[in-house]
C-alpha positions in Angstrom: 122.5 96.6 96.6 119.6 95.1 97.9 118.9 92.3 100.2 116.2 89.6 101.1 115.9 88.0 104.2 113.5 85.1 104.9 112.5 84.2 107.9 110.5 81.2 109.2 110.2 78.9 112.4 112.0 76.0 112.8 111.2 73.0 112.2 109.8 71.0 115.2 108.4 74.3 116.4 104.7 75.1 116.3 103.4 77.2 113.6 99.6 78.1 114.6 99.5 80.7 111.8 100.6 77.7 109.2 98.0 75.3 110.4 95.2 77.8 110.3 96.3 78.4 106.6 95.9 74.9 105.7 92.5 74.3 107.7 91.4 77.5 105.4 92.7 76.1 102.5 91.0 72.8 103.0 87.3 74.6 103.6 88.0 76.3 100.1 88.0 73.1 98.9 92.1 72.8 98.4 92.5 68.9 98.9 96.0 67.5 99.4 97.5 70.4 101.3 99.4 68.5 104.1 101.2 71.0 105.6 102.1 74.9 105.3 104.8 76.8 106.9 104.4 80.2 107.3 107.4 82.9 107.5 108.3 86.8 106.7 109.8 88.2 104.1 112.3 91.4 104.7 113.7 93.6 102.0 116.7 95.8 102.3 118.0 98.4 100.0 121.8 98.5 101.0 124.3 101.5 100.5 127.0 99.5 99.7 128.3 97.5 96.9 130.4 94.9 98.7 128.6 92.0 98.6 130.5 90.3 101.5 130.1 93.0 103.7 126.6 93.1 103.0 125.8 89.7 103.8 127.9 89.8 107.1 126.4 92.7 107.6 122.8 91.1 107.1 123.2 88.5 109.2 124.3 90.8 111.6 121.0 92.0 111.6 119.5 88.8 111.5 121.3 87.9 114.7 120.5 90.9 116.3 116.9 91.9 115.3 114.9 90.3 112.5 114.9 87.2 113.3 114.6 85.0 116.7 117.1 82.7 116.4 115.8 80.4 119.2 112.6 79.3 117.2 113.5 80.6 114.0 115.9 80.3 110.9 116.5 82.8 108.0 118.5 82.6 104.5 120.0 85.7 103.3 119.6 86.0 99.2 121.8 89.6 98.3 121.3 90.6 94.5 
């Protein structure tokens, strides 16, 4: 079972990385870009096949490690 995490700040929070995209993007000559967020994306390949242990499981993980749940939110997709 595999599982994908995505991870990005919250909203209100400052994303440096995200405005430096969209400054780049604009030199490039891509008008119209108002805003870009930018996150992480983090695969897992699961041993299990329950999928609601895995997503407890994954947010587990979330909680715990990938994710900084102070300035950042994440979805869990499992598939």
């Amino acid at each position: 079972m595999k599982a994908r995490v995505t991870v990005m700040l919250k909203s209100g929070v400052l994303d440096p990385q995200g405005e430096a995209i969209r400054h780049a993007l604009g030199a490039l000559g891509f008008t119209g870009v108002e805003g870009v967020r930018q996150g992480k994306v983090i695969e897992l390949e699961l041993g299990t096949t329950d999928r609601a242990s895995a997503e407890t499981e994954v947010k587990a993980m979330c909680e715990k490690l990938l994710a900084n749940t102070v300035i950042e939110s994440y979805r869990v997709e499992i598939a």
